[in-house]
N, C-alpha and C positions, 0 to 999 in steps of 0.2 A: 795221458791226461784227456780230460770230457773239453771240448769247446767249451760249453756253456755252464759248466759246473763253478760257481764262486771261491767252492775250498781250492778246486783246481787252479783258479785267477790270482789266488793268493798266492799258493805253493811257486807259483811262475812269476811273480813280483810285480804283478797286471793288477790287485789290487793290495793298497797297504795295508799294513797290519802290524802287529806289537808281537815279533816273533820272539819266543821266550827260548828254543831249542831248536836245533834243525841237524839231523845226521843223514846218514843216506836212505835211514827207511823211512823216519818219520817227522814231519815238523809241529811244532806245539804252538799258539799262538792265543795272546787273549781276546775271549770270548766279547763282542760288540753288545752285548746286553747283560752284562754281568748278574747273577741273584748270590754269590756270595763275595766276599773279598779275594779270593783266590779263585778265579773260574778262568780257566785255560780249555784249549781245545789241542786235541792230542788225534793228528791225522797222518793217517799214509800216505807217503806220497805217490803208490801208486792208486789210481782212481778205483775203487772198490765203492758201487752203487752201495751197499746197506751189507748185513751179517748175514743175510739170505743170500750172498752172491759170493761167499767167502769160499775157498777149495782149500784144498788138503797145502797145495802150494803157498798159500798165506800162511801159514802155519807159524814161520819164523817171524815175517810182521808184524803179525796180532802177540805174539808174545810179548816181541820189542815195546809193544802202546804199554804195557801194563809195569816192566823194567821200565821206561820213561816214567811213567807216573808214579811210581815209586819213589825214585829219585827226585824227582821235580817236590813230592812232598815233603822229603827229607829237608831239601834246598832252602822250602819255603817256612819248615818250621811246622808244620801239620800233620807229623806221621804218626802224629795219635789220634788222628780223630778230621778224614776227609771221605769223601763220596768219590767216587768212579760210575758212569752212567753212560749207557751207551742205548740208545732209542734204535729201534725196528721197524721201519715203516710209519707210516703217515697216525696210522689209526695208537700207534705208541709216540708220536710228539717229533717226529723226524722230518725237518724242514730241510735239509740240506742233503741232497741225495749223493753224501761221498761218507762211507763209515767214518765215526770220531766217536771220541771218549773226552768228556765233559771232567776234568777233575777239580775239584769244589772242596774250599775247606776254609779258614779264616775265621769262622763263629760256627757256633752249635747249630747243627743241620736238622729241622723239628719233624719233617714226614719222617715215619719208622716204617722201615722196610725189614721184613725178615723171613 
């Protein structure tokens, strides 16, 4: 865990949150500014600054986020039609220096990415 990392404050129950999952790799919890109806944040709970710091050892981890998210859209009723987003550094939208994956789904999601 980072001192001063927020996701890490959270994961340690130092600040609240609306945890939606929690196992031993990863805790999902919803996002404090929501832009869809479903927007969850899906975090490691060991501290990994951003995917630039990720090793061969995360391997099982970063799998796990995406089996969560999976699940969690099934749960939610969205597994036809949700985003998974995970930002890179500052100059890609990345405010919270602990890797997450953002999953979003609840209405039709209008930027096209492909």
């Amino acid at each position: 865990m980072k001192e001063d990392c927020i996701f890490c404050k959270i994961l340690q129950g130092k600040i609240p949150s609306q945890i939606i999952f929690k196992d031993e790799k990863v805790t999902v919890f919803k996002d404090v500014n929501p832009i869809a109806p479903i927007h969850y944040l899906i975090v490691p709970n060991q501290h990994i600054d951003s995917l630039n710091d990720v090793t061969i050892g995360d391997e099982l981890s970063l799998g796990h986020i995406f089996t969560v998210a999976r699940q969690l859209a099934d749960k939610e009723g969205i597994k036809d039609g949700y985003r998974l987003v995970m930002n890179t550094g500052v100059d890609a939208g990345q405010t919270v220096l602990h890797l997450h994956m953002h999953l979003l789904g609840g209405k039709p999601l209008t930027a096209k990415f492909s």
